[in-house]
C-alpha positions in Angstrom: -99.0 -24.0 -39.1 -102.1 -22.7 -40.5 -102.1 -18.9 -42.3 -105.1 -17.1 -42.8 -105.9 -14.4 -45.4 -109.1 -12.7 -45.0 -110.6 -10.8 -48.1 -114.1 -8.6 -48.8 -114.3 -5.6 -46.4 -114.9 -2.4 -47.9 -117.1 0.7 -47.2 -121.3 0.7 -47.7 -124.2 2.4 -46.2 -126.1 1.6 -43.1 -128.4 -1.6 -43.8 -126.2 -2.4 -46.5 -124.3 -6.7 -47.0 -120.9 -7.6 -47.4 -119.3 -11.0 -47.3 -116.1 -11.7 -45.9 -113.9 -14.5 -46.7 -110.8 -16.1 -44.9 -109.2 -18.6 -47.1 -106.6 -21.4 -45.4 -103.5 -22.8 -46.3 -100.7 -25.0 -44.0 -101.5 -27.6 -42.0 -104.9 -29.4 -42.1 -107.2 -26.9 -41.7 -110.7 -29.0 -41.5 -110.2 -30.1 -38.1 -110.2 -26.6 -36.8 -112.6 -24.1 -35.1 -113.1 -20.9 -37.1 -113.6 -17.9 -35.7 -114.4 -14.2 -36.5 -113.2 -11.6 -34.2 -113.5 -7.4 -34.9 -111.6 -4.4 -33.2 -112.8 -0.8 -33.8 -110.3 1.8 -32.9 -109.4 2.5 -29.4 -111.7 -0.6 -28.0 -110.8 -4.2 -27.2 -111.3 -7.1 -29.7 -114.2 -8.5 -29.6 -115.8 -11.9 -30.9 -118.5 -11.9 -33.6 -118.8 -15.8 -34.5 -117.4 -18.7 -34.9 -117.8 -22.3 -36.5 -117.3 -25.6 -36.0 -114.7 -28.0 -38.2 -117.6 -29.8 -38.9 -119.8 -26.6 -40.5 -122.4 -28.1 -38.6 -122.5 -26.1 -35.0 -122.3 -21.8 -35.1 -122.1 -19.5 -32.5 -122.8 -15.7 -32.8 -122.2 -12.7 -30.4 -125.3 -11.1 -29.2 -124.7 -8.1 -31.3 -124.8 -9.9 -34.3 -127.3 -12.5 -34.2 -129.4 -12.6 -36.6 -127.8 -10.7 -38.9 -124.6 -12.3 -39.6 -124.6 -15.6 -41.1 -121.2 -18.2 -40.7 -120.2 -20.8 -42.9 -117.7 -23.0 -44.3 -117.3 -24.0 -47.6 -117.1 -27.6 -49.1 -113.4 -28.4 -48.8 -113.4 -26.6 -45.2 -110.4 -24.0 -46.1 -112.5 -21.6 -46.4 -115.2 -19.5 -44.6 -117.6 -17.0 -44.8 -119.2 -14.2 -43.1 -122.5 -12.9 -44.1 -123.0 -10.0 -42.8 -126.5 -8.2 -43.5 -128.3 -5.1 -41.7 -125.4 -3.3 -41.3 -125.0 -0.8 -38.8 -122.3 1.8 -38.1 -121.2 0.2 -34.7 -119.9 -2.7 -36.5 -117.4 -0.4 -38.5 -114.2 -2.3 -37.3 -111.2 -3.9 -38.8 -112.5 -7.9 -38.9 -110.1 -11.1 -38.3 -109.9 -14.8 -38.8 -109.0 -17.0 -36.7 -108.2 -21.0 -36.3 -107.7 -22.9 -33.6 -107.7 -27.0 -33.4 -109.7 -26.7 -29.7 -113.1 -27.2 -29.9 -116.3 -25.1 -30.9 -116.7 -24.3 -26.5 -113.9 -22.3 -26.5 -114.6 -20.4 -30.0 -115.7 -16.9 -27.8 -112.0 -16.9 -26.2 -109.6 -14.7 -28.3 -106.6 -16.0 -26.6 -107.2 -19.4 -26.9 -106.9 -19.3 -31.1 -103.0 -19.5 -32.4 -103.1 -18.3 -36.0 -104.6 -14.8 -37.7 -105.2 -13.4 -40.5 -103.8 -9.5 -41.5 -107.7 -8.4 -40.6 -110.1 -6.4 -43.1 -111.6 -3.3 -43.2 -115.1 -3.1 -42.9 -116.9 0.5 -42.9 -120.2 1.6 -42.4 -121.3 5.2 -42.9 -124.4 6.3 -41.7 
C-alpha cells in the first residue's frame, strides 16, 4: 500500500507560483502513475495532471496547460506541481494520487487506489 502526503498549498495573489509536493512511502512507488486531481467547494473533482512512472510522458487538463508544470523527482517518491499564472478559479483543495495502471488512464479519478489528505491552495483576486 502506497500513502501519500501532499505539502505546499497556501494563499497568494492572482498571477502568483506555488509548488506542491506529494511525497511516497509503502510499497514501490516508481512503477506508478501520479496524478494530481483538485475539488473546489460545492463542485466535482476534477483532474489537473498526471505523470508517468517513468517521468518521461505528462498529461495536463485543458485548464491548466501551459501553466502548470509535473514532475517527478530522482528517486521517483516524489512529485511536483508547478503551478504558475495563477488564477482564482483554481482556488481548490489539491490531491495526489497513485495508481500502478498506466499513464492512459491517468484522467480517470476512480481508477487511482491511494490519496493523499489534499492541500489548500488559495487565490485571491
Amino acid at each position: 500500500q502506497v500513502q501519500l502526503v501532499e505539502s505546499g498549498g497556501g494563499l497568494v495573489q492572482a498571477g502568483d507560483s506555488l509548488r506542491l509536493s506529494c511525497a511516497a512511502s509503502g510499497r514501490t512507488f516508481s512503477s506508478y502513475t501520479m496524478g494530481w486531481f483538485r475539488q473546489a467547494p460545492g463542485k466535482e473533482r476534477e483532474f489537473v495532471a498526471c505523470i508517468s512512472w517513468s517521468g518521461v510522458s505528462t498529461d495536463y487538463a485543458d485548464s491548466v496547460k501551459g501553466r502548470f508544470t509535473l514532475s517527478r523527482g530522482d528517486a521517483k517518491n516524489t512529485v511536483y506541481l508547478q503551478m504558475n499564472r495563477l488564477k482564482p478559479e483554481d482556488t481548490a483543495v489539491y490531491y495526489c494520487a497513485a495508481t500502478p495502471k498506466p499513464l492512459w488512464v491517468g484522467k480517470m479519478w476512480h481508477e487511482y487506489d491511494a490519496w493523499g489528505q489534499g492541500t489548500q491552495v488559495t487565490v485571491s483576486s
